[in-house]
C-alpha positions in Angstrom: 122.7 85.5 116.2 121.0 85.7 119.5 117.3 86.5 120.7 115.7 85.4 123.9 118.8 83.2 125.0 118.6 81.2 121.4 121.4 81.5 119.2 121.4 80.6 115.3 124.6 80.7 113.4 124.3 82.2 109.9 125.2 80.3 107.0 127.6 82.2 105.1 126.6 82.9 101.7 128.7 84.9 98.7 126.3 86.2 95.8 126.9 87.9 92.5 125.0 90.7 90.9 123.7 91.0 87.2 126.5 93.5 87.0 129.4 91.5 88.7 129.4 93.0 92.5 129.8 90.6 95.0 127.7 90.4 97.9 128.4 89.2 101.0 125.2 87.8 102.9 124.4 85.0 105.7 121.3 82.4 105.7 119.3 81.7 108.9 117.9 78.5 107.9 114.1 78.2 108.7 110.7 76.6 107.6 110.8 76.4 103.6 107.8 78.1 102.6 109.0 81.4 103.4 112.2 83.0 103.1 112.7 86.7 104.3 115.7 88.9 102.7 116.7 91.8 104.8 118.0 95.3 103.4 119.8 97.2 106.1 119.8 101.2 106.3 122.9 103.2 105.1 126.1 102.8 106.7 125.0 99.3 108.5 126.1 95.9 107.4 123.8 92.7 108.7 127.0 92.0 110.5 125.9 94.5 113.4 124.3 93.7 116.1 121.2 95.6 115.7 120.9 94.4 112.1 121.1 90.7 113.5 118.6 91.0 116.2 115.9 92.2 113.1 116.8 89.1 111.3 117.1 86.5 114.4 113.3 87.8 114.9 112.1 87.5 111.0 114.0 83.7 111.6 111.0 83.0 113.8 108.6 83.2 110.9 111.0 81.8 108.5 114.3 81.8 106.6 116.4 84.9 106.5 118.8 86.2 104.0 120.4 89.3 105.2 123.2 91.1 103.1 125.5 93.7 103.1 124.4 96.1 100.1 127.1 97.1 97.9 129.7 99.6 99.1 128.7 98.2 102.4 130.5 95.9 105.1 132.5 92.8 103.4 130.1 93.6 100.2 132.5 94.6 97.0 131.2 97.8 94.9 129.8 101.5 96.1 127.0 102.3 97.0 124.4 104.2 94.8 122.3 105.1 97.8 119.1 103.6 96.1 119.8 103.2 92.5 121.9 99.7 91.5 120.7 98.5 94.8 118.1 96.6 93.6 120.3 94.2 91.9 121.8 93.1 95.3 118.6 92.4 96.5 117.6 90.6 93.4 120.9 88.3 93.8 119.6 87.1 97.4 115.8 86.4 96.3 117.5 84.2 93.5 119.7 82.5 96.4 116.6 82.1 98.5 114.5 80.2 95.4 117.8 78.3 94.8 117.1 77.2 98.4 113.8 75.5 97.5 112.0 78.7 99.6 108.4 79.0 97.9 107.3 82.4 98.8 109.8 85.2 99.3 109.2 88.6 101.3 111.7 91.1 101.1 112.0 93.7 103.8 114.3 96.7 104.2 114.9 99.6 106.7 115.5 103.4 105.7 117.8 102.7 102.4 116.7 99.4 102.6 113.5 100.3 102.4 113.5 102.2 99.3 115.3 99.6 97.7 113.0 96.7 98.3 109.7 98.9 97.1 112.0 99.8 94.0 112.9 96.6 93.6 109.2 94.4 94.1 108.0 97.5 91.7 111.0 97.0 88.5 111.7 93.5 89.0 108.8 91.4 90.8 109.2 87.9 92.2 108.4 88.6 95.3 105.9 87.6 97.5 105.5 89.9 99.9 107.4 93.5 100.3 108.0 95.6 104.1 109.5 98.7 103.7 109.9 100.4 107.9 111.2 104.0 108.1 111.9 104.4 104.2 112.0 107.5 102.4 109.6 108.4 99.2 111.5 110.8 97.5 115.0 111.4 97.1 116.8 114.6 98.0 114.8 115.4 101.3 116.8 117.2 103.1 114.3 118.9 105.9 116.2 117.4 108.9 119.2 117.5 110.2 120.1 113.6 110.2 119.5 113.8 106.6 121.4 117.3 105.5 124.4 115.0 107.3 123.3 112.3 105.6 123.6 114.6 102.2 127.2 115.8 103.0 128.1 112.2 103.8 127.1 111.2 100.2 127.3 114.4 97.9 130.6 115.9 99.4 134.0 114.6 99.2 134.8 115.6 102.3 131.6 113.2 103.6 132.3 110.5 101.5 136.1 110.1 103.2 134.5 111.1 106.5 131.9 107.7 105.9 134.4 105.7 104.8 137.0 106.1 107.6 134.1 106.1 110.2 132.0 103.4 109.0 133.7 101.9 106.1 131.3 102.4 103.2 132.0 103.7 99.9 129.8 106.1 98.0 130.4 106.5 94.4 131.3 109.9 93.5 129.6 110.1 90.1 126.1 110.4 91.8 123.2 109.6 89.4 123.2 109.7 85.9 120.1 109.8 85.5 118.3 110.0 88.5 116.3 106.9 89.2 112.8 106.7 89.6 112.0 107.4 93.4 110.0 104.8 95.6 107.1 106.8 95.5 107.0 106.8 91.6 106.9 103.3 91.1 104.9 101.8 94.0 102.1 101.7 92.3 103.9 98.7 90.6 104.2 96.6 93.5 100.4 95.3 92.8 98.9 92.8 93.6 101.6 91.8 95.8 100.8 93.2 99.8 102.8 95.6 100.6 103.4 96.7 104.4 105.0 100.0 104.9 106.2 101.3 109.0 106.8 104.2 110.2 108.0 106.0 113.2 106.4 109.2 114.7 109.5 109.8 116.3 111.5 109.5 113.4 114.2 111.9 113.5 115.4 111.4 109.8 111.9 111.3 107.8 108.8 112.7 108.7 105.2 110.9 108.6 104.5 112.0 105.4 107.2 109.9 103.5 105.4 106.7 104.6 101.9 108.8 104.0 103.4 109.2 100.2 104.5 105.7 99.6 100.8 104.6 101.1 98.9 106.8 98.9 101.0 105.6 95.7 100.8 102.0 96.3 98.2 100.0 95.1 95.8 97.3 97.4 96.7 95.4 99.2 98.3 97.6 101.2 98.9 98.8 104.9 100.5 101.8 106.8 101.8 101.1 110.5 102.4 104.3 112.6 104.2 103.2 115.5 104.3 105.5 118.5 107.2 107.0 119.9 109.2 104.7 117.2 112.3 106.1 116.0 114.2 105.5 113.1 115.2 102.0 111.3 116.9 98.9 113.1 118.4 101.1 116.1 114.7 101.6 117.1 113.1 98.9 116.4 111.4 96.9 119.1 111.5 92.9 119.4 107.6 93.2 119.4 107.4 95.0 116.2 110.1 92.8 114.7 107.8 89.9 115.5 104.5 91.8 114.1 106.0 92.7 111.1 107.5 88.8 110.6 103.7 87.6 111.7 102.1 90.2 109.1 104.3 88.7 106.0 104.0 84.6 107.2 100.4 85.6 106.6 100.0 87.7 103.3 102.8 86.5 101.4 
């Protein structure tokens, strides 16, 4: 990984889920107190380059853990779009403890996002929770990224179409039952800080997603809307990268 002309090389790490999927993740090594673990958005991996430069920046404020969520990348499994996600991240704060990391923030980006804030909420032990360009509520379907986005996961058509193109697998089932959505279970996340970003230039989710999960959660809590920000790791700047690894080194 790369930033600024410094290059770290990423301890490869293979991790288990409470259900048996492995995950396939890398370490950046960094100052023991804090460990960050990084949820990408759907159809990345944190082999990408864009999902690399987000974690080379978080390394500058501490450890990273970054993973390829099941279904996704070199990860085994499909992907629930949400749902048995929060195991995966559960396996990688357990690697970072194992580590001898005290404080843990876990940080995710559209999907990514509503996993970790489903995850702090239903399983705790973290420190510190960032959720940047995440939806609150499932089934939104009020812009055209996400009607593709829809088709990509609901149709069978879409899933082959994602598969071939960017080699994740959905599960066909769907949900059975539908899990609670992020907005439903923020709340939770109390007393642990809880940093939710946002883009008003998102093309995928409006404002009022992040407006949603803010008014849900609980204190301490803040709401970042970043001008002319766009969506997830593609847009996001090397300056907010190093605001949002600042904001968690300080409240976790």
């Amino acid at each position: 990984m790369s930033d600024r002309g410094r290059v770290t090389t990423a301890e490869p790490l293979t991790l288990y889920t409470a259900d048996g999927v492995r995950i396939d993740a890398g370490h950046l090594p960094g100052e023991r107190s804090l460990c960050f673990v990084l949820a990408h958005g759907f159809t990345c991996t944190w082999r990408q380059d864009m999902v690399r430069r987000v974690a080379d920046g978080l390394n500058r404020h501490g450890g990273v853990i970054a993973m390829d969520l099941r279904g996704h990348g070199r990860s085994s499994g499909r992907s629930t779009v949400g749902d048995r996600e929060v195991l995966d991240v559960a396996a990688a704060v357990a690697a970072a403890r194992r580590r001898g990391y005290a404080r843990v923030a876990v940080a995710g980006f559209s999907l990514g996002g509503a996993v970790v804030v489903r995850h702090a909420a239903l399983h705790g032990g973290v420190d510190a929770v960032v959720a940047v360009s995440a939806p609150a509520r499932w089934y939104y379907r009020g812009t055209v990224p996400m009607r593709r986005v829809h088709w990509a996961i609901e149709r069978r058509s879409g899933r082959l179409a994602v598969r071939l193109a960017r080699g994740t697998r959905v599960a066909a089932r769907g949900w059975d039952p539908v899990p609670e959505a992020p907005h439903e279970v923020a709340g939770r996340i109390a007393p642990v800080p809880l940093l939710i970003v946002h883009g008003d230039a998102d093309a995928f989710l409006p404002l009022d997603h992040a407006e949603q999960l803010y008014a849900a959660a609980g204190e301490p809590r803040e709401l970042w809307i970043e001008p002319a920000f766009g969506h997830a790791e593609v847009s996001a700047t090397a300056e907010l990268i190093d605001r949002i690894g600042a904001w968690a080194a300080a409240r976790a």
